[in-house]
The first five atom37 places (N, CA, C, CB, O) and aatype in JSON, in Angstrom:
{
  "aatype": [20, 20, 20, 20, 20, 20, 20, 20, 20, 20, 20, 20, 20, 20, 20, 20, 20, 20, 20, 20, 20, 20, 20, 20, 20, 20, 20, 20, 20, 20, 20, 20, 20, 20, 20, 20, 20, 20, 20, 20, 20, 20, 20, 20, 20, 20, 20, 20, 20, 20, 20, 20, 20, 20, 20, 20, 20, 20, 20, 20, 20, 20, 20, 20, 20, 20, 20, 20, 20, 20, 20, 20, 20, 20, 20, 20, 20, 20, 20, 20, 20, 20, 20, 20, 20, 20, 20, 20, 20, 20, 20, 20, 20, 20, 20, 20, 20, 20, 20, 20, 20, 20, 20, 20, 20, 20, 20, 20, 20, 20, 20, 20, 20, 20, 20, 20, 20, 20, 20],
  "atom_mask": [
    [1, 1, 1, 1, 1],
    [1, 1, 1, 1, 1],
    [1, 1, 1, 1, 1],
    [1, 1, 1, 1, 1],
    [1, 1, 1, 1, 1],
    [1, 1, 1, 1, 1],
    [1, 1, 1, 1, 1],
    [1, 1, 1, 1, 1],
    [1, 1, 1, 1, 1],
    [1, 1, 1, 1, 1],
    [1, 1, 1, 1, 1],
    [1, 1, 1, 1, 1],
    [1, 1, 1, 1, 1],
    [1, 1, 1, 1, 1],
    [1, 1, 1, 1, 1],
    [1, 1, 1, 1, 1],
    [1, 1, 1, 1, 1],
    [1, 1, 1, 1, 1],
    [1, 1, 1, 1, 1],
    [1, 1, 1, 1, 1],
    [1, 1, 1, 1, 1],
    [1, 1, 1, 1, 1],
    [1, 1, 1, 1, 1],
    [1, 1, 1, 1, 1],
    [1, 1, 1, 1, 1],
    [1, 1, 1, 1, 1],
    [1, 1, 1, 1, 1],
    [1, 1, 1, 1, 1],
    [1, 1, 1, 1, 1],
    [1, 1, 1, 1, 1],
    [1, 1, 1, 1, 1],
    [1, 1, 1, 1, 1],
    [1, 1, 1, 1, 1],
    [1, 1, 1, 1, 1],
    [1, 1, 1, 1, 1],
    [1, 1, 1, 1, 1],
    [1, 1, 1, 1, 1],
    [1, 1, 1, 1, 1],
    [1, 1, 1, 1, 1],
    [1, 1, 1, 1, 1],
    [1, 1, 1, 1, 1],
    [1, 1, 1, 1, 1],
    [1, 1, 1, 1, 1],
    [1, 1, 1, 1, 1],
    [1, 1, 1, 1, 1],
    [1, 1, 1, 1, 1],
    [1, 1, 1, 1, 1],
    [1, 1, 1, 1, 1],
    [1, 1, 1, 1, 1],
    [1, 1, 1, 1, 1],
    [1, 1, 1, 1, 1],
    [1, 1, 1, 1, 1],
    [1, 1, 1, 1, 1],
    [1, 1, 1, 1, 1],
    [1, 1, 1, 1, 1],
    [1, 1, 1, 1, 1],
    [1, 1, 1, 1, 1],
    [1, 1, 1, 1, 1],
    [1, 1, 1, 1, 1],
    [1, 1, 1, 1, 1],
    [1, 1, 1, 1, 1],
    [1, 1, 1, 1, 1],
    [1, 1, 1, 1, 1],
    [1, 1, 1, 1, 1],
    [1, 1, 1, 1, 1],
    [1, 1, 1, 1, 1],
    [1, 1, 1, 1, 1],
    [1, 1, 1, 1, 1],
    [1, 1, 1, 1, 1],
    [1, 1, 1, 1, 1],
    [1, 1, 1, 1, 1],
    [1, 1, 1, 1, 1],
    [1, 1, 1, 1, 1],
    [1, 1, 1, 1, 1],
    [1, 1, 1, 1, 1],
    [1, 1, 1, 1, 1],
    [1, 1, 1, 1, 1],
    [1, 1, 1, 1, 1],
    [1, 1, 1, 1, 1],
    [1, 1, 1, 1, 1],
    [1, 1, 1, 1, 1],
    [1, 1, 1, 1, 1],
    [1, 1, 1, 1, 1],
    [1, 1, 1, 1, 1],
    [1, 1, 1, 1, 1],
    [1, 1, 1, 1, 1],
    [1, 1, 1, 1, 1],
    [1, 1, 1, 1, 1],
    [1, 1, 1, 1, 1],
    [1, 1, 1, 1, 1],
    [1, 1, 1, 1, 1],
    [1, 1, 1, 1, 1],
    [1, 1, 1, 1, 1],
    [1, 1, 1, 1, 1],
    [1, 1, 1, 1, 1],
    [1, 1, 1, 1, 1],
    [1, 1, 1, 1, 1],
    [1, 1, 1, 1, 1],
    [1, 1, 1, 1, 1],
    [1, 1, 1, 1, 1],
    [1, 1, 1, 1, 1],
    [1, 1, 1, 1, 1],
    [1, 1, 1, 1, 1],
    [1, 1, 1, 1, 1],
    [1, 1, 1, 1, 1],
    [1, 1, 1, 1, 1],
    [1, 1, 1, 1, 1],
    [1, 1, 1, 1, 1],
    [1, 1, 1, 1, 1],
    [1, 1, 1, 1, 1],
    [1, 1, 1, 1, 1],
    [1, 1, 1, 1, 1],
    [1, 1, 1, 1, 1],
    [1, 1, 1, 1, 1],
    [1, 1, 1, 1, 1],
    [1, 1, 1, 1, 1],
    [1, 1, 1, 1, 1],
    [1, 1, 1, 1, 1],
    [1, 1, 1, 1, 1]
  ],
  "atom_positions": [
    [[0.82, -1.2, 0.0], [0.0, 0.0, 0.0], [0.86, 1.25, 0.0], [-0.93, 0.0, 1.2], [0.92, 2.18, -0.81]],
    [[1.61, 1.0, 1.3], [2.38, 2.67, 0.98], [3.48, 2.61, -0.75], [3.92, 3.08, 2.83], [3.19, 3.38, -1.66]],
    [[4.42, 1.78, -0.87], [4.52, 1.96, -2.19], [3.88, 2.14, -3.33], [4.9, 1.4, -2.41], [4.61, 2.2, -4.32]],
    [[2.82, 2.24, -3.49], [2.07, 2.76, -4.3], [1.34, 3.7, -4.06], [1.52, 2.1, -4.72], [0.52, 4.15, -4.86]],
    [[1.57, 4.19, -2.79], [1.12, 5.85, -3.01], [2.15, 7.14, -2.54], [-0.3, 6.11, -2.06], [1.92, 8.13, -1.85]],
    [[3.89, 6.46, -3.53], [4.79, 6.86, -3.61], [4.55, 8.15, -5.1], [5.71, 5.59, -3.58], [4.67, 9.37, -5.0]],
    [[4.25, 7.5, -6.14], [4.42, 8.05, -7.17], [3.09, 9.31, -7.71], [4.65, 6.83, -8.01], [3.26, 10.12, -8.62]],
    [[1.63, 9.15, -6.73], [1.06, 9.94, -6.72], [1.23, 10.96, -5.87], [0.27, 9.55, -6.77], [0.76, 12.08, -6.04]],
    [[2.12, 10.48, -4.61], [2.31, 11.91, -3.6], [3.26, 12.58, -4.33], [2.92, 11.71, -1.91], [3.3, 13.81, -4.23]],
    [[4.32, 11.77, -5.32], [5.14, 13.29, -5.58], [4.61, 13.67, -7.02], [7.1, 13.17, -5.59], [5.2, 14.56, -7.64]],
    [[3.53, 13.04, -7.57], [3.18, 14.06, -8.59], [2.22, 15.23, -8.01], [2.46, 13.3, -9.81], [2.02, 16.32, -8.54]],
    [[1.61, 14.71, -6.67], [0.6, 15.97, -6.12], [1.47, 17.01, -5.76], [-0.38, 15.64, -4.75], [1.49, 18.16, -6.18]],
    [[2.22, 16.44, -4.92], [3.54, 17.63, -4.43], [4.04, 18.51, -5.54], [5.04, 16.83, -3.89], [4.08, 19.73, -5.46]],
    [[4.49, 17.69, -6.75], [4.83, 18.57, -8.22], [4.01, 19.69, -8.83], [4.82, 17.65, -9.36], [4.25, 20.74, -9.43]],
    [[2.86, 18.97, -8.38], [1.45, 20.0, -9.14], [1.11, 20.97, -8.04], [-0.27, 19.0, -9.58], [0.38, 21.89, -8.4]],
    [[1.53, 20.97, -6.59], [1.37, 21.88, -5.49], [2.51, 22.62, -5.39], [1.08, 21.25, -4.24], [2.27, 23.37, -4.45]],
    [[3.77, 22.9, -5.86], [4.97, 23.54, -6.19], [4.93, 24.47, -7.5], [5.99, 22.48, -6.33], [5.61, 25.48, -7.63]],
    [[4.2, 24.05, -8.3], [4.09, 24.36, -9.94], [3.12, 25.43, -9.32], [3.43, 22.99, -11.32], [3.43, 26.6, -9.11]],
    [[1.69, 24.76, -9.02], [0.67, 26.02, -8.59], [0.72, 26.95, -8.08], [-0.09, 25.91, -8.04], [-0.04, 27.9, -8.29]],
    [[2.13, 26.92, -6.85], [2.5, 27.55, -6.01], [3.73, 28.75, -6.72], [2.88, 26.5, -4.96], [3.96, 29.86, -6.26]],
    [[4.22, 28.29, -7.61], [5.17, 29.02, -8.67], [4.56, 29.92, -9.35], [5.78, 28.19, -9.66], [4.99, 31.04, -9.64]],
    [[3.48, 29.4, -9.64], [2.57, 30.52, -10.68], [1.77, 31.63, -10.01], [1.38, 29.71, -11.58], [1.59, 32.82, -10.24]],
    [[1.29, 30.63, -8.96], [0.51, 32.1, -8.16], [1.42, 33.44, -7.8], [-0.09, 31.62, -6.5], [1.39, 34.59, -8.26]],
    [[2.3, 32.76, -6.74], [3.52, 33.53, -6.39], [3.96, 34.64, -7.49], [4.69, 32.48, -6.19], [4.39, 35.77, -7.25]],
    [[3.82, 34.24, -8.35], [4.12, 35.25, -10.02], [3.5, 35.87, -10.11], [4.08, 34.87, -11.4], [3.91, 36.97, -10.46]],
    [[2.51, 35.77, -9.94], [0.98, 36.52, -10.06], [0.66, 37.35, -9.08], [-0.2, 35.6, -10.07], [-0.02, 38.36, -9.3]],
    [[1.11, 37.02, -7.87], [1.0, 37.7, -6.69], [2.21, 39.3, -6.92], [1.46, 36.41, -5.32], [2.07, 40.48, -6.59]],
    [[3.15, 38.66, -7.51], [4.62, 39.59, -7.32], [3.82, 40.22, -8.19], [6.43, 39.11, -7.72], [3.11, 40.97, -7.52]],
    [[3.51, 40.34, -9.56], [3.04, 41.4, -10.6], [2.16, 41.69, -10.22], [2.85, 41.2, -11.86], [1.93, 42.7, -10.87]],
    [[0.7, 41.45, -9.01], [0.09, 42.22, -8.54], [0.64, 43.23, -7.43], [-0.77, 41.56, -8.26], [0.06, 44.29, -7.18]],
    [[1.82, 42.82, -6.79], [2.34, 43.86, -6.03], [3.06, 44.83, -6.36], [2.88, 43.49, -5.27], [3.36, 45.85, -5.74]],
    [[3.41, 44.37, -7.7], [4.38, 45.52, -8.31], [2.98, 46.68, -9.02], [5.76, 44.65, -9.88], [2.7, 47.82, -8.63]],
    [[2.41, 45.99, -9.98], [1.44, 47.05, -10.11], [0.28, 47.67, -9.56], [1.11, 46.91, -10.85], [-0.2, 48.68, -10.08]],
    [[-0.52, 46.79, -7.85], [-0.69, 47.65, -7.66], [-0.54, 48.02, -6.14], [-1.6, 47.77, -8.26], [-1.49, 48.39, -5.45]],
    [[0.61, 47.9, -5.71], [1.6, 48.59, -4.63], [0.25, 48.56, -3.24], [2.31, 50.65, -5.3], [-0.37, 49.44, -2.64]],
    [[0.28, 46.57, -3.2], [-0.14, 46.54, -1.89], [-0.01, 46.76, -0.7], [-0.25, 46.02, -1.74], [0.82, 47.67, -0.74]],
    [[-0.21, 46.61, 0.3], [-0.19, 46.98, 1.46], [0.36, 45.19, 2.4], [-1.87, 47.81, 1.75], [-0.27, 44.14, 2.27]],
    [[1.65, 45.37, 3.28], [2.64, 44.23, 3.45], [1.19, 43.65, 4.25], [4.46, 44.51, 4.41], [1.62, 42.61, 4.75]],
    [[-0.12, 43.73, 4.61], [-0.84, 42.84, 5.47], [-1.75, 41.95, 4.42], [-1.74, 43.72, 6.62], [-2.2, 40.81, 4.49]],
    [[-1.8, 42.95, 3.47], [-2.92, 42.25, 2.01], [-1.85, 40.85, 1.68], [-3.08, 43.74, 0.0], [-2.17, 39.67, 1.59]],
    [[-0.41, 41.52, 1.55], [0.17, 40.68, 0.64], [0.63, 39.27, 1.59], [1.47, 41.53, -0.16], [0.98, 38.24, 1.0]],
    [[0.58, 39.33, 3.4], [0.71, 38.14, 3.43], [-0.5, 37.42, 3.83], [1.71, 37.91, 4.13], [-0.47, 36.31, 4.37]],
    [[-1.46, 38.02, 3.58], [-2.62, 37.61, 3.46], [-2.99, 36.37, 2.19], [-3.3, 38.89, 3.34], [-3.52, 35.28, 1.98]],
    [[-2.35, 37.37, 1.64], [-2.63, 36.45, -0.04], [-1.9, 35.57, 0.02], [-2.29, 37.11, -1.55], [-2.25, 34.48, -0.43]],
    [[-0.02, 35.85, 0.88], [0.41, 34.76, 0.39], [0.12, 33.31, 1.03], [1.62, 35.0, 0.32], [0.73, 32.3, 0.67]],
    [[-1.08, 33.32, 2.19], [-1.55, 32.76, 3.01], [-2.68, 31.71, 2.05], [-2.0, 33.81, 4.07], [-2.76, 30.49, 2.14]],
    [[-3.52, 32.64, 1.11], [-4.02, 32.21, 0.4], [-3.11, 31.12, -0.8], [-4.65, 33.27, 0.09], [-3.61, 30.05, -1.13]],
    [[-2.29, 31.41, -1.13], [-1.54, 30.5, -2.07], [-0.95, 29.36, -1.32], [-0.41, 31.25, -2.82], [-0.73, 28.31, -1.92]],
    [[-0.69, 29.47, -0.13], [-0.03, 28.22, 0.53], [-1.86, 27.3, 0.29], [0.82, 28.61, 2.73], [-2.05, 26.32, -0.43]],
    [[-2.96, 28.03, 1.17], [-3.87, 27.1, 0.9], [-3.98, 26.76, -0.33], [-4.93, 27.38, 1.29], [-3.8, 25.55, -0.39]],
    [[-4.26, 27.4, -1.79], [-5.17, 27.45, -2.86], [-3.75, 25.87, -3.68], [-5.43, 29.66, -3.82], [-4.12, 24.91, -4.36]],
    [[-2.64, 26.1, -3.37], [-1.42, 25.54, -3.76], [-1.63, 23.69, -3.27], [-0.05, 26.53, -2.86], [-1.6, 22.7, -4.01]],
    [[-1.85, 23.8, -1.49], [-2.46, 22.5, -1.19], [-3.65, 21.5, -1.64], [-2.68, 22.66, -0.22], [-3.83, 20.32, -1.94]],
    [[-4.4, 22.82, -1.49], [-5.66, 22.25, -2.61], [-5.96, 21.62, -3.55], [-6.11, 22.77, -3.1], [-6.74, 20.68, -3.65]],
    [[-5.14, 22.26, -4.52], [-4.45, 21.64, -5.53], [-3.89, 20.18, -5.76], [-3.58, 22.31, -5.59], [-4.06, 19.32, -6.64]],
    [[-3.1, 20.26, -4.55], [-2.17, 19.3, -4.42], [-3.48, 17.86, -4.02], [-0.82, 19.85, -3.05], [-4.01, 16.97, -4.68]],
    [[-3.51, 18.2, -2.96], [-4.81, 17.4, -2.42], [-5.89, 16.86, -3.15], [-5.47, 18.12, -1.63], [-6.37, 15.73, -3.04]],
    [[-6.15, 17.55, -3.72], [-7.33, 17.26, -4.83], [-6.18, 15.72, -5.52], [-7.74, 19.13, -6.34], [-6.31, 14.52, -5.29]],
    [[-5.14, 16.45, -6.39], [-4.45, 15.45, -7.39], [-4.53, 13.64, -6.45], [-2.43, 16.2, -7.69], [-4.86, 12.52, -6.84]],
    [[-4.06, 14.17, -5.2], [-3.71, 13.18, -4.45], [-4.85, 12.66, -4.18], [-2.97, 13.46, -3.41], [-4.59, 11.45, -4.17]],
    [[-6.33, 12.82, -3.88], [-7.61, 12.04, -3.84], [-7.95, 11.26, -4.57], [-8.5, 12.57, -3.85], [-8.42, 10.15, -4.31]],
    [[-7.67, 11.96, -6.09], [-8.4, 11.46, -7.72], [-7.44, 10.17, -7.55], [-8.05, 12.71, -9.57], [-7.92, 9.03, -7.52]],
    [[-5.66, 10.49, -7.41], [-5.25, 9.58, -7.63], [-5.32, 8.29, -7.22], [-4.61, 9.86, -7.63], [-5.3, 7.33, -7.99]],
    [[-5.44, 8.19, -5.45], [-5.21, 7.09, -4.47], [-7.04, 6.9, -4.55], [-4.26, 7.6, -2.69], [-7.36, 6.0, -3.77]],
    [[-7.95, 7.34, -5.1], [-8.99, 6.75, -5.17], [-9.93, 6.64, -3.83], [-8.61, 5.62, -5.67], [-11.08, 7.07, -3.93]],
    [[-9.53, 6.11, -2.66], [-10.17, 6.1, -1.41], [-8.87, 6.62, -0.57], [-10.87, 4.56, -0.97], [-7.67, 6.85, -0.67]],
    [[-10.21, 6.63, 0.51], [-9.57, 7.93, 2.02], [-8.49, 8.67, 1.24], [-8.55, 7.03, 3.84], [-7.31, 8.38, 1.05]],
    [[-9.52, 10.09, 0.71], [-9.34, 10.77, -0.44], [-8.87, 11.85, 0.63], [-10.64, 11.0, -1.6], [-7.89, 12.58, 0.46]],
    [[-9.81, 11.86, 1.91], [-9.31, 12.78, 2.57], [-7.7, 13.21, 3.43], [-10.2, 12.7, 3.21], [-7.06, 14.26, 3.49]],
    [[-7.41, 11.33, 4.23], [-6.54, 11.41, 4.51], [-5.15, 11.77, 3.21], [-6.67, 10.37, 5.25], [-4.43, 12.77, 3.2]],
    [[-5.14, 10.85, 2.42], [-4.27, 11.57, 0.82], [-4.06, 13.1, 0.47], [-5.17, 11.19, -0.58], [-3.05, 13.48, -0.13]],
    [[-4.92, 13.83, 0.84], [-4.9, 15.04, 0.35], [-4.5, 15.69, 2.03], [-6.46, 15.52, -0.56], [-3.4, 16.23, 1.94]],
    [[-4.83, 15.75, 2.87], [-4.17, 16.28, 3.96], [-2.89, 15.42, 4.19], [-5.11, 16.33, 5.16], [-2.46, 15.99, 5.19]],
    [[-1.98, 14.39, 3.93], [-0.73, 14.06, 3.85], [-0.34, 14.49, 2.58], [-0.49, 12.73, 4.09], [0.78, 13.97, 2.49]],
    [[-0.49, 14.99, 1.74], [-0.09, 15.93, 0.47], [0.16, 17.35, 1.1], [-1.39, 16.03, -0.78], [1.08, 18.05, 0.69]],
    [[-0.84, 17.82, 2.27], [-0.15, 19.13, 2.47], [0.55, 19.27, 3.68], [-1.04, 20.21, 2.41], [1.16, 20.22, 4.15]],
    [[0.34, 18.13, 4.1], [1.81, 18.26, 5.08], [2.9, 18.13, 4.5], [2.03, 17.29, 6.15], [3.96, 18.55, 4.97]],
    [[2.8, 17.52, 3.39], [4.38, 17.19, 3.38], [5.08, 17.89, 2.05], [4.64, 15.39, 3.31], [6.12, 17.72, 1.41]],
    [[3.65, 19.0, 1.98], [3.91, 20.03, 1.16], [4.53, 21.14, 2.27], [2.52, 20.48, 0.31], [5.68, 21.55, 2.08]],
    [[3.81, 21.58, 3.32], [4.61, 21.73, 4.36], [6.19, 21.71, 4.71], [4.17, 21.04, 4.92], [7.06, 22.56, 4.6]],
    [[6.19, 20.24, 5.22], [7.63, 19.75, 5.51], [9.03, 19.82, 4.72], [7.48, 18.52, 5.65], [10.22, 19.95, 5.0]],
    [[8.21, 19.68, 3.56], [9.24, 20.13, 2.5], [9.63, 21.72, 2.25], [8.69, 19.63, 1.18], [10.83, 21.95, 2.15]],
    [[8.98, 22.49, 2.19], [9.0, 24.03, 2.9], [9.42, 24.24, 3.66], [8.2, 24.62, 3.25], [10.2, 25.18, 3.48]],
    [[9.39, 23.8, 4.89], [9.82, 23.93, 6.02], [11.45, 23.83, 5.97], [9.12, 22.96, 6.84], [12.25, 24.76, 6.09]],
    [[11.68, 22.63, 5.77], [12.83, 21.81, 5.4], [13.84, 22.84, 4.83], [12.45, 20.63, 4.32], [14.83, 23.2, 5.46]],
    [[13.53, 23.24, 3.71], [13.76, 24.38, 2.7], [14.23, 25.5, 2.8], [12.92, 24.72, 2.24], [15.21, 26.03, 2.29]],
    [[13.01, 26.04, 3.9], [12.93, 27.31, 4.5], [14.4, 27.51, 5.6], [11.34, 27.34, 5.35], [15.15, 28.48, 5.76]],
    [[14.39, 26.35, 6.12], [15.28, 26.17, 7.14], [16.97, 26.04, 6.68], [14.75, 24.89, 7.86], [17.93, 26.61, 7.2]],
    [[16.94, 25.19, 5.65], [18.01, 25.28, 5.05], [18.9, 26.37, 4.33], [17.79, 24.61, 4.46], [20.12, 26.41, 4.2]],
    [[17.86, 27.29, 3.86], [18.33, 28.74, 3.65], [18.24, 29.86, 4.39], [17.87, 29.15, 2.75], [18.67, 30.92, 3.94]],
    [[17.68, 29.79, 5.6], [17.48, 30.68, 5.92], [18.42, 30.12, 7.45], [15.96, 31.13, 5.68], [17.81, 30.21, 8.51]],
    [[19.73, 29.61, 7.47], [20.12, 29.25, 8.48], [20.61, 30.76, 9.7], [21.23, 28.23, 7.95], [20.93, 31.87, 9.28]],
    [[20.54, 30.39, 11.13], [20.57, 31.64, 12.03], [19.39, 31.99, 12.46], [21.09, 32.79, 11.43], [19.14, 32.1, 13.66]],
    [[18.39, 32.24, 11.35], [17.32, 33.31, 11.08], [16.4, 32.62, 12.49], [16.44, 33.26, 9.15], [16.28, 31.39, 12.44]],
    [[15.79, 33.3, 13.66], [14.88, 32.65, 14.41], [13.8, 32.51, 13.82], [14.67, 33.13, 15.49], [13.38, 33.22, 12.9]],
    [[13.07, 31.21, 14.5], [12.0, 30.49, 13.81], [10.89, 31.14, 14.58], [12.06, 28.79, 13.88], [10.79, 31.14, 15.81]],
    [[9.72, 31.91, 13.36], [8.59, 32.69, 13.75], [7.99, 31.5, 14.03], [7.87, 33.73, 12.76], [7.58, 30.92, 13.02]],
    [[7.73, 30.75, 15.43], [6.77, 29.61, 15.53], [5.09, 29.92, 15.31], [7.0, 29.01, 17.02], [4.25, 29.1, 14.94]],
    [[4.93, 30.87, 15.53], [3.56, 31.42, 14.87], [2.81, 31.71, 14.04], [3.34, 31.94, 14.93], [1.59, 31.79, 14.2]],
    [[3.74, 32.03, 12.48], [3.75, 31.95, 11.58], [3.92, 30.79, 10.67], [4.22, 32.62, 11.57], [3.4, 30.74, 9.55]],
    [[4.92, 29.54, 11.37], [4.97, 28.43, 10.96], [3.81, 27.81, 11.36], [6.04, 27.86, 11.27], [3.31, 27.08, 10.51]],
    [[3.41, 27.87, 12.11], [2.07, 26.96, 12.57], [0.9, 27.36, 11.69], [1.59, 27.22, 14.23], [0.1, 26.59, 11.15]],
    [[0.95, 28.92, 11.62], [-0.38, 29.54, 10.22], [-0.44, 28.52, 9.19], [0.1, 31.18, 9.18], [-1.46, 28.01, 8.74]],
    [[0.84, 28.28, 8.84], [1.05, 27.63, 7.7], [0.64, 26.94, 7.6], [1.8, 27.35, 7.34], [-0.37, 26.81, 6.91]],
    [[1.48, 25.67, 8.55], [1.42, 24.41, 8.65], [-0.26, 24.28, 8.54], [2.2, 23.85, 10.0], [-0.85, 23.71, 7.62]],
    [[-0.83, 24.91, 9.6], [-2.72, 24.39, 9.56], [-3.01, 24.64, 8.31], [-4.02, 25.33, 10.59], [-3.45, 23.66, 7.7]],
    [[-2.86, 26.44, 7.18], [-3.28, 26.11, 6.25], [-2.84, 25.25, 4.94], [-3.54, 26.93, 6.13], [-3.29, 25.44, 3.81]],
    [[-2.07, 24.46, 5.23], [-1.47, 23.5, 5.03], [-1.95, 22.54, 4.8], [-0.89, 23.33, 5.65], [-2.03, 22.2, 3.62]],
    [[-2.45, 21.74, 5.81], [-2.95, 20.31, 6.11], [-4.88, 20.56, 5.8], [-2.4, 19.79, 8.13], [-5.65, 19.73, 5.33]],
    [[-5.18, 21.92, 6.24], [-6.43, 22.38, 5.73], [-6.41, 22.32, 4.41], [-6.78, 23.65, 6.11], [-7.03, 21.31, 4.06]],
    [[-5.97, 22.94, 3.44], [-6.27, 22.88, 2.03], [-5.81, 21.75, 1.62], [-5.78, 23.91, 1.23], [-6.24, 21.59, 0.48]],
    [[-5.0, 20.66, 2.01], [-4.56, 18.91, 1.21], [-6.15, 18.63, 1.48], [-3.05, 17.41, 2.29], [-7.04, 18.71, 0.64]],
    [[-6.25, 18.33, 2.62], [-7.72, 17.89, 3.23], [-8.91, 18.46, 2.45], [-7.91, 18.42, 4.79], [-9.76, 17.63, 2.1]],
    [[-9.1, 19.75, 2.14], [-9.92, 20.7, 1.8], [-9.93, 19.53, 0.08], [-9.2, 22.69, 1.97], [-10.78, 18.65, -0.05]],
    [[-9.12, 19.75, -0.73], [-8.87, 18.97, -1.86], [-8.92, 17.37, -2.31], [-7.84, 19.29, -2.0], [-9.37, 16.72, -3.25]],
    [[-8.18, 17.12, -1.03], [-8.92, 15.44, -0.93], [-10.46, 15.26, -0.71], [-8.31, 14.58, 0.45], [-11.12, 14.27, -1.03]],
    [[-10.92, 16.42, -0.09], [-12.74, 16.2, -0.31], [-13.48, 16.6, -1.44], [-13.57, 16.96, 0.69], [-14.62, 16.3, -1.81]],
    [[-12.64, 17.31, -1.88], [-13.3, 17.2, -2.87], [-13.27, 16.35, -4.42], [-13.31, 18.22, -2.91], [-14.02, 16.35, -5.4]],
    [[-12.19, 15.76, -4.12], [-11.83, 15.15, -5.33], [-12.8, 13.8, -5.66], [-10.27, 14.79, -5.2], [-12.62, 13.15, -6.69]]
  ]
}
């Protein structure tokens, strides 16, 4: 069982990185043109971590077929973890906003979940 829901978690993860690439783009050329305000913009970028899991989650439901839900909330954790991971690795020194990581993390595991239901 878990080997075979090797090759759909990292295509959900792929398609939750990609989504997350594009928004992010979209977000920057909305800030450049129209010169948001730093609470809108991590607002939004709050929105792309969810809208990004979602994504992800969803892929990961359709794929693994049942407990669509659990699939899609372990798609955004470990859409998460991998961020995290990431985050940490470049940003070595830097203290860890535990408050801000946790925003995440929930909307995180909320939008895999959010996507695994619906898929």
């Amino acid at each position: 069982m878990a080997l075979r829901a090797v090759k759909p978690m990292i295509r959900s993860l792929l398609l939750s990185y990609t989504l997350s690439a594009l928004l992010l783009a979209l977000l920057a050329f909305a800030l450049y043109r129209l010169r948001l305000e730093e609470g809108i913009v991590n607002l939004l970028i709050f929105a792309v971590y969810f809208a990004a899991c979602a994504g992800g989650g969803l892929a990961a439901g359709k794929s693994m077929g049942k407990r669509r839900f659990f699939w899609g909330f372990l798609s955004g954790l470990l859409y998460f973890l991998v961020l995290f991971a990431v985050s940490r690795l470049l940003n070595q020194g830097v203290p860890l906003d535990l408050k801000r990581s946790s925003y995440v993390l929930g909307l995180c595991v909320l939008g895999g979940a959010f996507g695994g239901i619906l898929s």
